[in-house]
TORKEDREN-32768 format. One record per residue: residue number from 0; residue in one letter; x, y, z of N, C-alpha, C in turn. Coordinates in pm, 1 decimal, decimal comma. Each point is the difference from the previous one (the first is absolute). Layout:
BEGIN
<rec num="NUM" residuo="A" n_u="X" n_v="Y" n_w="Z" ca_u="X" ca_v="Y" ca_w="Z" c_u="X" c_v="Y" c_w="Z"/>
...
***
This chain:
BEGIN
<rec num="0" residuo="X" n_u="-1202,3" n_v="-5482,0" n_w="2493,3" ca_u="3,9" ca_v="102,0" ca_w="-102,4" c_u="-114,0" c_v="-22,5" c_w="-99,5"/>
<rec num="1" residuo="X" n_u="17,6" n_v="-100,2" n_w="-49,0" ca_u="-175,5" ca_v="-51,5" ca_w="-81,7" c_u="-116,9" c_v="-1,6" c_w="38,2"/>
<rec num="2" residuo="X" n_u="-13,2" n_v="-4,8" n_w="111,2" ca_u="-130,2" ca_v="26,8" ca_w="134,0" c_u="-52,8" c_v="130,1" c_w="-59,0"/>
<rec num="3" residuo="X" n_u="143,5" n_v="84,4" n_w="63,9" ca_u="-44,5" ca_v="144,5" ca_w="-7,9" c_u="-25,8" c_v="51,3" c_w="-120,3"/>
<rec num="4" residuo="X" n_u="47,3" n_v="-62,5" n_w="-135,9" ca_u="-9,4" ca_v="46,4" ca_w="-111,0" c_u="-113,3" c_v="-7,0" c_w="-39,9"/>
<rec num="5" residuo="X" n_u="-79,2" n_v="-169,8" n_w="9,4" ca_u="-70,4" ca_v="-21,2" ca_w="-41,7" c_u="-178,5" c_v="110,6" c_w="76,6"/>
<rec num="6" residuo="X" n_u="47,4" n_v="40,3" n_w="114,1" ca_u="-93,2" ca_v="57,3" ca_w="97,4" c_u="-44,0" c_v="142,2" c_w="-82,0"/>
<rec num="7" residuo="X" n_u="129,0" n_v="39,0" n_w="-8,1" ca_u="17,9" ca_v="152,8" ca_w="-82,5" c_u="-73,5" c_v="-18,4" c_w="-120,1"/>
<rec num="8" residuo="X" n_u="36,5" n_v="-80,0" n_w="-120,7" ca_u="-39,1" ca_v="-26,2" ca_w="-127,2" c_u="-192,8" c_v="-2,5" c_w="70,5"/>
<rec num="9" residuo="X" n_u="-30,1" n_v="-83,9" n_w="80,0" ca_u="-114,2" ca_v="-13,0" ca_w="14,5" c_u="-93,9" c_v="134,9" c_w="74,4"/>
<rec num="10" residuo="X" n_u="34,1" n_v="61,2" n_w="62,2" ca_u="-3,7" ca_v="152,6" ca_w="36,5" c_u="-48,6" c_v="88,4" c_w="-155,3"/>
<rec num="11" residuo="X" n_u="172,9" n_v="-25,1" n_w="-60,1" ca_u="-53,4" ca_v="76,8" ca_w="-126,8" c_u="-88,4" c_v="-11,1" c_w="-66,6"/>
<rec num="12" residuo="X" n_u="-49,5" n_v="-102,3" n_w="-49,5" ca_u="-129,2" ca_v="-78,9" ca_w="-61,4" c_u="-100,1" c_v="100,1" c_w="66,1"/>
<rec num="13" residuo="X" n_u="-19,1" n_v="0,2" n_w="125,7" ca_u="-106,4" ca_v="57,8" ca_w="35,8" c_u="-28,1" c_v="129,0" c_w="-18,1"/>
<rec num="14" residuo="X" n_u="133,7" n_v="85,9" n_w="-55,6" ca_u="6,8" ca_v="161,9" ca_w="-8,3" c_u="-136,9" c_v="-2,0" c_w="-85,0"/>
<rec num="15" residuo="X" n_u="-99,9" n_v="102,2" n_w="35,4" ca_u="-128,1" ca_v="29,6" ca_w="-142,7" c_u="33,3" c_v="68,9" c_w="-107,3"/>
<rec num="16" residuo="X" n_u="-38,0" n_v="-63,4" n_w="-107,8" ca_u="28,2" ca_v="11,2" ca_w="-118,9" c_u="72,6" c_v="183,7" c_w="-42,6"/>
<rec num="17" residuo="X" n_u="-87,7" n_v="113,2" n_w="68,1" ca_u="42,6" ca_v="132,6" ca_w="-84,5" c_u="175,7" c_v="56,8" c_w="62,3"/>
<rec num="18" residuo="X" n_u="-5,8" n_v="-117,1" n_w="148,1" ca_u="130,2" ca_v="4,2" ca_w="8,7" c_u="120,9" c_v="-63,6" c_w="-55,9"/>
<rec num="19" residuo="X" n_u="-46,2" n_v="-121,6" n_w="25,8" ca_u="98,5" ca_v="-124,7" ca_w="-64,4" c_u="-0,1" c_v="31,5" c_w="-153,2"/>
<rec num="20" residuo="X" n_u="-87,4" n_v="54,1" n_w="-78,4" ca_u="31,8" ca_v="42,0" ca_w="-113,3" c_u="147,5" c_v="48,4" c_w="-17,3"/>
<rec num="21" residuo="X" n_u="28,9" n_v="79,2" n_w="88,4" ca_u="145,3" ca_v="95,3" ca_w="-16,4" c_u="120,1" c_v="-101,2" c_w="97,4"/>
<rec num="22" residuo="X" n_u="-30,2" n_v="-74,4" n_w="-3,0" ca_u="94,7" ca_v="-120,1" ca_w="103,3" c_u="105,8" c_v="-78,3" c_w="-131,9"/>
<rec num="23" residuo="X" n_u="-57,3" n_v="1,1" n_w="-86,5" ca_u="49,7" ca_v="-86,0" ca_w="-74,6" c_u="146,3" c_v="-60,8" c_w="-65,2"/>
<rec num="24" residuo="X" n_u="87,6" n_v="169,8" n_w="10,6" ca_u="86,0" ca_v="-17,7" ca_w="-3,9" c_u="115,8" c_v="15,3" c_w="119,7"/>
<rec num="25" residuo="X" n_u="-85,5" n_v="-22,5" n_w="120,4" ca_u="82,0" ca_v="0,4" ca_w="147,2" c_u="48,6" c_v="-145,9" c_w="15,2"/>
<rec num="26" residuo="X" n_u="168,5" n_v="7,6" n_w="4,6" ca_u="-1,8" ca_v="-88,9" ca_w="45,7" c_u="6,7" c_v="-40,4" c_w="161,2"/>
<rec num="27" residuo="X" n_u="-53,8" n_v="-128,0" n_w="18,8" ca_u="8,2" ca_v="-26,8" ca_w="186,5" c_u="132,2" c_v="-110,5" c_w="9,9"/>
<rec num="28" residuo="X" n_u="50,8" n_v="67,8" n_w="103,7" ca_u="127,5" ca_v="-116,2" ca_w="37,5" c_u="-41,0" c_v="-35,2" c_w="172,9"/>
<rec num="29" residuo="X" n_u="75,9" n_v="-101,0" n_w="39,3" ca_u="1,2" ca_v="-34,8" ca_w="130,5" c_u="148,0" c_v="-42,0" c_w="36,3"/>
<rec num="30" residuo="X" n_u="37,9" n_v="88,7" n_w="40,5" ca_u="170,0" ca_v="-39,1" ca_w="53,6" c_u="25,1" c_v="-22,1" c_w="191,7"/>
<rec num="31" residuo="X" n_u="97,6" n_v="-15,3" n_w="30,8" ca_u="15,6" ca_v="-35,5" ca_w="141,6" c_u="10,4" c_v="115,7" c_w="88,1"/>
<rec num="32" residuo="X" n_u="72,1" n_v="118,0" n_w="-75,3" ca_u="4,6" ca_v="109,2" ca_w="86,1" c_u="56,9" c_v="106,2" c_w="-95,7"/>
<rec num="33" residuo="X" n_u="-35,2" n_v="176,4" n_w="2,2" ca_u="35,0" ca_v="86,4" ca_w="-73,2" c_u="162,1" c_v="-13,8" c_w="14,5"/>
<rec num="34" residuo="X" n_u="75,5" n_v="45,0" n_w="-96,9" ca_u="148,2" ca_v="45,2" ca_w="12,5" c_u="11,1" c_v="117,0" c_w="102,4"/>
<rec num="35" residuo="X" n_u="124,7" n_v="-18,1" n_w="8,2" ca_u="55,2" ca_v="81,0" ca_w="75,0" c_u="-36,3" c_v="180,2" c_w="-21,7"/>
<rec num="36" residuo="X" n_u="39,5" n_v="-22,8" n_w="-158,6" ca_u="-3,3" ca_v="131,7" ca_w="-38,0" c_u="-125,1" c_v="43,9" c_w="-25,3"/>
<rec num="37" residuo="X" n_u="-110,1" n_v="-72,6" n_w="15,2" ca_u="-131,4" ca_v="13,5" ca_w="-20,8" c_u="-27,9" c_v="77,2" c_w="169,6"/>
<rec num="38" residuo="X" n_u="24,4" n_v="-78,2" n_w="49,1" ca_u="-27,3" ca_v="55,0" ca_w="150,2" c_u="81,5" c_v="99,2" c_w="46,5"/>
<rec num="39" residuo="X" n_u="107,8" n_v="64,1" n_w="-19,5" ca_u="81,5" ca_v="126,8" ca_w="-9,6" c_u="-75,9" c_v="66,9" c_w="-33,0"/>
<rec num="40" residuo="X" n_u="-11,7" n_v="-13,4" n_w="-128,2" ca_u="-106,4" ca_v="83,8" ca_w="-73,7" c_u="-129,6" c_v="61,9" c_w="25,3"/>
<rec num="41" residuo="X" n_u="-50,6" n_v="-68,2" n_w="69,5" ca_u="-135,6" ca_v="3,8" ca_w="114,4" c_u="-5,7" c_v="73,7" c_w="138,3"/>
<rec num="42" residuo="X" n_u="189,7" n_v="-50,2" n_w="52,6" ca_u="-7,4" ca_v="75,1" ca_w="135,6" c_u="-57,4" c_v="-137,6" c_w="41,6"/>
<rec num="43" residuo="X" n_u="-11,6" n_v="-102,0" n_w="-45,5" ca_u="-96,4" ca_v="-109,3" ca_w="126,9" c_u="162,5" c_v="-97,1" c_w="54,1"/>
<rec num="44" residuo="X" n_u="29,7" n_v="12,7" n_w="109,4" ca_u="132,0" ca_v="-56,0" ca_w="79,4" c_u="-69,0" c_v="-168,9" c_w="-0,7"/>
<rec num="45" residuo="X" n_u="-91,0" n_v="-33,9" n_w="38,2" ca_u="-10,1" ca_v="-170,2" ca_w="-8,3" c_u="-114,2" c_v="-40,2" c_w="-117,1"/>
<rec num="46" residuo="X" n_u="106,1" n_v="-98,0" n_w="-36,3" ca_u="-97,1" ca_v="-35,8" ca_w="-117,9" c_u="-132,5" c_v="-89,6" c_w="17,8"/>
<rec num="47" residuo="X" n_u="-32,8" n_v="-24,7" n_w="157,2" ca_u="-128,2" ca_v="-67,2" ca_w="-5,0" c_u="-102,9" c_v="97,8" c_w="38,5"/>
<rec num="48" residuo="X" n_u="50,2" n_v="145,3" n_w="-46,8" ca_u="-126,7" ca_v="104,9" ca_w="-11,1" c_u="-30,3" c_v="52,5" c_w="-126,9"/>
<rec num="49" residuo="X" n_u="46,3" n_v="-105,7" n_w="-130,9" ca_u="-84,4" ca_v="68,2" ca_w="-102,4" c_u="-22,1" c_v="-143,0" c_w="-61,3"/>
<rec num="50" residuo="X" n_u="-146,5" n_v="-32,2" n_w="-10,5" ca_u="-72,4" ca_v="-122,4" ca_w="-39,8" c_u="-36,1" c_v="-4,1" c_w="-144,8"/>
<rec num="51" residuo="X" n_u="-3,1" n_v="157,9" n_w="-67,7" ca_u="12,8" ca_v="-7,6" ca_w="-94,3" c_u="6,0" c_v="116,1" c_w="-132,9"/>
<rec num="52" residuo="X" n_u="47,9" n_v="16,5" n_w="-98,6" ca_u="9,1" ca_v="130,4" ca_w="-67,0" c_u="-3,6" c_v="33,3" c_w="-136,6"/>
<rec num="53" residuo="X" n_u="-63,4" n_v="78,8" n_w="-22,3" ca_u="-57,2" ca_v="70,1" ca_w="-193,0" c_u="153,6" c_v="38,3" c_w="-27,7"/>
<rec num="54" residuo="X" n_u="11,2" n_v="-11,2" n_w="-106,5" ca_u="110,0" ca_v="53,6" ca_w="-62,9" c_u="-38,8" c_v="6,2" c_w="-138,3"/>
<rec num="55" residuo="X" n_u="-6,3" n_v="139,4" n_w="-58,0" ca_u="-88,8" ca_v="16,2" ca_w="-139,9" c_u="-28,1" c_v="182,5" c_w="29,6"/>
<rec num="56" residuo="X" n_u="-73,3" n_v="47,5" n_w="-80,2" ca_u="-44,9" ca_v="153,3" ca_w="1,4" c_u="-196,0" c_v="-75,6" c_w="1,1"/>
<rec num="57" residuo="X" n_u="-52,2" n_v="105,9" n_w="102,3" ca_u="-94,4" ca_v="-6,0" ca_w="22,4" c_u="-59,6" c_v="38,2" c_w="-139,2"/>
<rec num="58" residuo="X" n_u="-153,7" n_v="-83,3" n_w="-64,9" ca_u="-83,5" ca_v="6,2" ca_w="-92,9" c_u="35,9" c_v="182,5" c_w="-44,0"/>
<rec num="59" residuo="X" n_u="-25,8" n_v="75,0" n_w="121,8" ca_u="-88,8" ca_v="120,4" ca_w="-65,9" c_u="150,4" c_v="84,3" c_w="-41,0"/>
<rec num="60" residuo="X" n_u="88,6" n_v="-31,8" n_w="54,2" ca_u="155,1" ca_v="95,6" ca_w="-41,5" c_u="69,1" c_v="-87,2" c_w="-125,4"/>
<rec num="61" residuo="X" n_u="-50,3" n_v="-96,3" n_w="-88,3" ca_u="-0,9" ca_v="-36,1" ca_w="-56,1" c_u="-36,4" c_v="45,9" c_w="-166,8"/>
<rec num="62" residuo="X" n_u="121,6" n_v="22,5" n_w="-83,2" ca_u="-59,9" ca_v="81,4" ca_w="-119,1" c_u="92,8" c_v="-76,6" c_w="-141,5"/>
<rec num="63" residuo="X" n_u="9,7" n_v="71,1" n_w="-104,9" ca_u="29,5" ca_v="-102,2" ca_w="-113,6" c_u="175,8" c_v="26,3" c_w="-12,7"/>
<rec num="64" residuo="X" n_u="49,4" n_v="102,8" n_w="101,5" ca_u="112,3" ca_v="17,0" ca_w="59,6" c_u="68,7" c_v="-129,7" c_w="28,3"/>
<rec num="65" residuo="X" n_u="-69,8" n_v="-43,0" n_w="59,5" ca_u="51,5" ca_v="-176,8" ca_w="90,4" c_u="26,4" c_v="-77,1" c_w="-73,1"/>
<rec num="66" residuo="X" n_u="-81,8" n_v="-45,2" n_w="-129,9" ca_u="13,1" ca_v="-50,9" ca_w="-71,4" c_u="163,7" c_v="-94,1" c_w="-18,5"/>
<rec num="67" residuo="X" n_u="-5,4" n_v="-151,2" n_w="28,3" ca_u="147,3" ca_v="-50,7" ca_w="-3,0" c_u="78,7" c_v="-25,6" c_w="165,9"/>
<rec num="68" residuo="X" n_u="-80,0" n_v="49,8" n_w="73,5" ca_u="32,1" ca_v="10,0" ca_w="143,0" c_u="-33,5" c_v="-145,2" c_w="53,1"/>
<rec num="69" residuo="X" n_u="111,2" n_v="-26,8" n_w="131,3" ca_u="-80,4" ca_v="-170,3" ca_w="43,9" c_u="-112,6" c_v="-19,6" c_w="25,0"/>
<rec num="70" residuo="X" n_u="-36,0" n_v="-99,7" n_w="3,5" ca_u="-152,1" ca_v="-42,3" ca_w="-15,5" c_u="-11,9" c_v="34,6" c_w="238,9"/>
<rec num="71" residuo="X" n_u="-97,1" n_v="78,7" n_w="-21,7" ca_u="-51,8" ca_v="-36,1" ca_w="135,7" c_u="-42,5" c_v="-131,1" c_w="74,5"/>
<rec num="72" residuo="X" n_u="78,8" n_v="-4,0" n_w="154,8" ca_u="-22,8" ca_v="-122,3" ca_w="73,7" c_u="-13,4" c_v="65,3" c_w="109,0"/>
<rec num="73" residuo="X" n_u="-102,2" n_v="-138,8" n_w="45,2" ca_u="-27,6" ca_v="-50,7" ca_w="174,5" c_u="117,7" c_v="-70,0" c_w="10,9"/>
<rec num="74" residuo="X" n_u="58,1" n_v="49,2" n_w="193,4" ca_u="57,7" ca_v="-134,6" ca_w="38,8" c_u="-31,3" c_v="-29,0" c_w="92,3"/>
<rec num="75" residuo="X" n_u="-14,8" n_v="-162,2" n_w="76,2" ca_u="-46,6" ca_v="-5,3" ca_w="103,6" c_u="103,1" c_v="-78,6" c_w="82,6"/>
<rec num="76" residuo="X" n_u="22,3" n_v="52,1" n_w="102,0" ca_u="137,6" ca_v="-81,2" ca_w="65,3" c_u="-16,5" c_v="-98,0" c_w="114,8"/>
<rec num="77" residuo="X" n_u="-0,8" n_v="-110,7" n_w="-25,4" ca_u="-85,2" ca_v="-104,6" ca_w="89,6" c_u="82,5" c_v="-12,0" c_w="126,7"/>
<rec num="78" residuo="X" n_u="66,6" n_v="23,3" n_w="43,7" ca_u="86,7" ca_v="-16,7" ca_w="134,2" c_u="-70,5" c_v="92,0" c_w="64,8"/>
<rec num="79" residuo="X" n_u="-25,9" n_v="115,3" n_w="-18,4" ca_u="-77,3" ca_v="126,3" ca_w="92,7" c_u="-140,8" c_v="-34,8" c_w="-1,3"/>
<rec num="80" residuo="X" n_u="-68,3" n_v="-63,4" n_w="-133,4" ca_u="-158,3" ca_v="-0,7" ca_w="7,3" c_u="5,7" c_v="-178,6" c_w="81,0"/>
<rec num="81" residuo="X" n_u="76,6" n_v="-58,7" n_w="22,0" ca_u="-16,8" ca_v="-106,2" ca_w="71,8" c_u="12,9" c_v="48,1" c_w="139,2"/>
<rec num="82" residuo="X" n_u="128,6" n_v="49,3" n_w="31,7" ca_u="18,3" ca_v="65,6" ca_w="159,1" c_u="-108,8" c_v="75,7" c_w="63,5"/>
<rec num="83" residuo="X" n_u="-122,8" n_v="140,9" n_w="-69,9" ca_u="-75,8" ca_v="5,9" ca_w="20,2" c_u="-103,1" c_v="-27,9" c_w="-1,2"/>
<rec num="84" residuo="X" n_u="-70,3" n_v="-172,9" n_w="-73,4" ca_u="-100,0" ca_v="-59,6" ca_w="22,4" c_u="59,0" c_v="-52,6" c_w="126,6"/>
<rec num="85" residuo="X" n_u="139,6" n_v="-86,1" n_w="33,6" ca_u="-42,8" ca_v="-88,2" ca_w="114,4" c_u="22,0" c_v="112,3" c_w="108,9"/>
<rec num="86" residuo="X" n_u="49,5" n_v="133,8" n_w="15,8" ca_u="-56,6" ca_v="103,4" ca_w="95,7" c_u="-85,1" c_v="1,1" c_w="50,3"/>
<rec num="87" residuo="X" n_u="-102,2" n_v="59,7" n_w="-129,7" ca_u="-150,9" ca_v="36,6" ca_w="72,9" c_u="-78,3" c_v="-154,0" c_w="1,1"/>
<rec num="88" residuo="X" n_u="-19,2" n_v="-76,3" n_w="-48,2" ca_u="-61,8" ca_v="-124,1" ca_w="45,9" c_u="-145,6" c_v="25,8" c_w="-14,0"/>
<rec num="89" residuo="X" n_u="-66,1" n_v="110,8" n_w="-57,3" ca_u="-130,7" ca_v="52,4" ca_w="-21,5" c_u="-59,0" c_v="-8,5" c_w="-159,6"/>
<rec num="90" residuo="X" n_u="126,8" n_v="-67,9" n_w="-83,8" ca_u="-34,8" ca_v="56,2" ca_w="-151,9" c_u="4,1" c_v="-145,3" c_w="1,7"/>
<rec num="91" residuo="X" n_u="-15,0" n_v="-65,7" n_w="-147,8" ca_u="28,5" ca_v="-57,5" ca_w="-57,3" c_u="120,1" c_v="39,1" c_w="-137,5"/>
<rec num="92" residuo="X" n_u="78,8" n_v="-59,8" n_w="-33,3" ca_u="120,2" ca_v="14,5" ca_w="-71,1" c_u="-106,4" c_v="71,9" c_w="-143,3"/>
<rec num="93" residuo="X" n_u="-53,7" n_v="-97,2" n_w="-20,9" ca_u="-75,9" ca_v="56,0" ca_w="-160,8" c_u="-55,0" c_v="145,3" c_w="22,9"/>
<rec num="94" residuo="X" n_u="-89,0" n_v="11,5" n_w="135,3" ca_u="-11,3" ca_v="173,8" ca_w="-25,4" c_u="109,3" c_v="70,0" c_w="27,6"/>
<rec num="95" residuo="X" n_u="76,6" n_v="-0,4" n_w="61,0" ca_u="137,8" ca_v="37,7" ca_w="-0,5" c_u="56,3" c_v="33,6" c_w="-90,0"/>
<rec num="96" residuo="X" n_u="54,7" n_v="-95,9" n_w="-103,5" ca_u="11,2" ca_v="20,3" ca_w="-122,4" c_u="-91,4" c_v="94,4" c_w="-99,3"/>
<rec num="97" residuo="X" n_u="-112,6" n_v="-21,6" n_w="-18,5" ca_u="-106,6" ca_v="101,8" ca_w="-56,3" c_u="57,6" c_v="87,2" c_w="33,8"/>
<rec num="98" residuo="X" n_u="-9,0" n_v="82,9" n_w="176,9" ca_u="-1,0" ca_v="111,0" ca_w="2,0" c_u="103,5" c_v="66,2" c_w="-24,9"/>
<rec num="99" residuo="X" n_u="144,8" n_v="-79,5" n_w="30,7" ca_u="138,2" ca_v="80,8" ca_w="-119,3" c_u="-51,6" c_v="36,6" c_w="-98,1"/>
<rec num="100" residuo="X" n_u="-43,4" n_v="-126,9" n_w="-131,2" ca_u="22,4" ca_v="16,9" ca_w="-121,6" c_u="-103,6" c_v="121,4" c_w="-28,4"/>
<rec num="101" residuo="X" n_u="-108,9" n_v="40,8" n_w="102,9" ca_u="-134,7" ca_v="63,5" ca_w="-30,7" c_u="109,8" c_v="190,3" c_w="6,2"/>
<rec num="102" residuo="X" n_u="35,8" n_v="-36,0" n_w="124,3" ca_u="70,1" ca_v="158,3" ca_w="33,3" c_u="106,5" c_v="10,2" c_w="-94,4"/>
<rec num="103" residuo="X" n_u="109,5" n_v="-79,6" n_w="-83,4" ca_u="34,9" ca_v="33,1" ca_w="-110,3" c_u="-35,8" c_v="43,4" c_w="-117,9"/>
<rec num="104" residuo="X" n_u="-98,1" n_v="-77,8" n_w="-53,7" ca_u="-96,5" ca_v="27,7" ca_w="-119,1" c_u="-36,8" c_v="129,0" c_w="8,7"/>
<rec num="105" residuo="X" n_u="-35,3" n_v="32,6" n_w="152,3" ca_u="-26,4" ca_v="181,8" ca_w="32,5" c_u="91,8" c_v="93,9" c_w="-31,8"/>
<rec num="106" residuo="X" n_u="111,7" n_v="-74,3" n_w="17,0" ca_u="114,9" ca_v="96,6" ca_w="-29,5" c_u="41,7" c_v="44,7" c_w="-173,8"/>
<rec num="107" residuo="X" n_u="-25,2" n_v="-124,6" n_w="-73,6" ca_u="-41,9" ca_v="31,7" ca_w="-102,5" c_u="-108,2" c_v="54,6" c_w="-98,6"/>
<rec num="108" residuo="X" n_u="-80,2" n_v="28,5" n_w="41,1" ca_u="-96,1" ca_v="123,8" ca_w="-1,0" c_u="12,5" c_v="97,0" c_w="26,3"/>
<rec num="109" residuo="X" n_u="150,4" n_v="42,8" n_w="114,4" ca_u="13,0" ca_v="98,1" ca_w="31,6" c_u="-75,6" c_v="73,7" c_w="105,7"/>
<rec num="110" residuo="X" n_u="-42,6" n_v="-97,8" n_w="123,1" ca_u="-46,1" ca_v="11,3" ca_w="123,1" c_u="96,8" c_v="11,6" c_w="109,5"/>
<rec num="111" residuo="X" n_u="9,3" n_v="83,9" n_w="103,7" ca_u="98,6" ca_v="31,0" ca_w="55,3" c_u="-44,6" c_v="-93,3" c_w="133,4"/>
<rec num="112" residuo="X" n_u="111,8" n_v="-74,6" n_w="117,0" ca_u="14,5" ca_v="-74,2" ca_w="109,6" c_u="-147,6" c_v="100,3" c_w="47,8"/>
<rec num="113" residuo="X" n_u="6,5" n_v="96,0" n_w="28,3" ca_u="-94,1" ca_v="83,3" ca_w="120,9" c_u="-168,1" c_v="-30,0" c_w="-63,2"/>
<rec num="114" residuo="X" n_u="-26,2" n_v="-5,0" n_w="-161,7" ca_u="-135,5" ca_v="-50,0" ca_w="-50,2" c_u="-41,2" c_v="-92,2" c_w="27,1"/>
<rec num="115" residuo="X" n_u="109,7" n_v="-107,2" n_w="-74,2" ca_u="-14,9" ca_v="-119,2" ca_w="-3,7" c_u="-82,8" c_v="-90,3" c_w="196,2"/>
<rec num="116" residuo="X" n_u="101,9" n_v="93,0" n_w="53,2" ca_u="-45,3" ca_v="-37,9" ca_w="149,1" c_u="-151,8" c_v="56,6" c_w="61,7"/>
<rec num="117" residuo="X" n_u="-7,0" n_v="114,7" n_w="-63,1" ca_u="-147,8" ca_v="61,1" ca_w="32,1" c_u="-109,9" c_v="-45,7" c_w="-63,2"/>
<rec num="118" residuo="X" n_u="47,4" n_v="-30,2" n_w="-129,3" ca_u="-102,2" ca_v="-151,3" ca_w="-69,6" c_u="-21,6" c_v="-124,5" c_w="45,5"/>
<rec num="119" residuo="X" n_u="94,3" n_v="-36,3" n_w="86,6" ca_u="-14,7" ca_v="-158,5" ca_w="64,6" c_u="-79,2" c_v="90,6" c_w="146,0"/>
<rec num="120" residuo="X" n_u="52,5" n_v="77,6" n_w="59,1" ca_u="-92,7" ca_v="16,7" ca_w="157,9" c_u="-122,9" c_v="22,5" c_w="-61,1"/>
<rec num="121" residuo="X" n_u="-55,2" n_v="24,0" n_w="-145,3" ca_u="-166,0" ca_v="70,2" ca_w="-14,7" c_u="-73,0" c_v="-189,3" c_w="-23,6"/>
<rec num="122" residuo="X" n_u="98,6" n_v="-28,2" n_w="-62,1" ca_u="-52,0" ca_v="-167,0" ca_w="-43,8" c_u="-17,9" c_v="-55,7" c_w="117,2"/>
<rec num="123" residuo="X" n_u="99,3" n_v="26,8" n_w="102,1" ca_u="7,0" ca_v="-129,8" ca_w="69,9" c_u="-85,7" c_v="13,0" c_w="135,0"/>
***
């Protein structure tokens, strides 16, 4: 669990500054696996298919409305992001990690799964 924490924390560090600017009050957790009712909630039936998840209102739907609302978090659930590093056997755990915490951070910006993915196939 400290592995992964410490991997994430180090990920974040790297966010560039005009982003990580707005990071500040996200918090990041690393737990073992989403709840139950988290994954109901999702529609996802096994919990070693969600590695990890925003929970917060994206930056831009964000107004002085909110004001008093929980503080936005990452979570990253190390039982699924462990099960799919020793899967694919092609990553290393640390980019692994990055690339959760990277596709969350997206989500808080308010980048949708289908961008976020068309931004990694133009990068990669």
């Amino acid at each position: 669990m400290e592995e992964i924490e410490q991997l994430a924390h180090a990920a974040l560090r790297r966010i560039p500054a005009p982003f990580a600017d707005h990071l500040t009050g996200v918090r990041l957790l690393v737990e073992d696996y989403a709840e139950a009712a988290v994954l109901t909630d999702l529609g996802i039936e096994d919990p070693f298919e969600l590695t990890g998840l925003y929970e917060g209102l994206p930056l831009g739907d964000k107004s002085i409305d909110h004001s008093g609302a929980m503080p936005d978090r990452i979570r990253l659930f190390r039982r699924p992001i462990l099960d799919e590093w020793a899967e694919r056997g092609d990553i290393t755990l640390e980019h692994l990690v990055a690339h959760v915490l990277v596709h969350e951070v997206g989500h808080h910006f308010g980048l949708s799964d289908a961008a976020m993915h068309a931004l990694e196939d133009e990068a990669g």
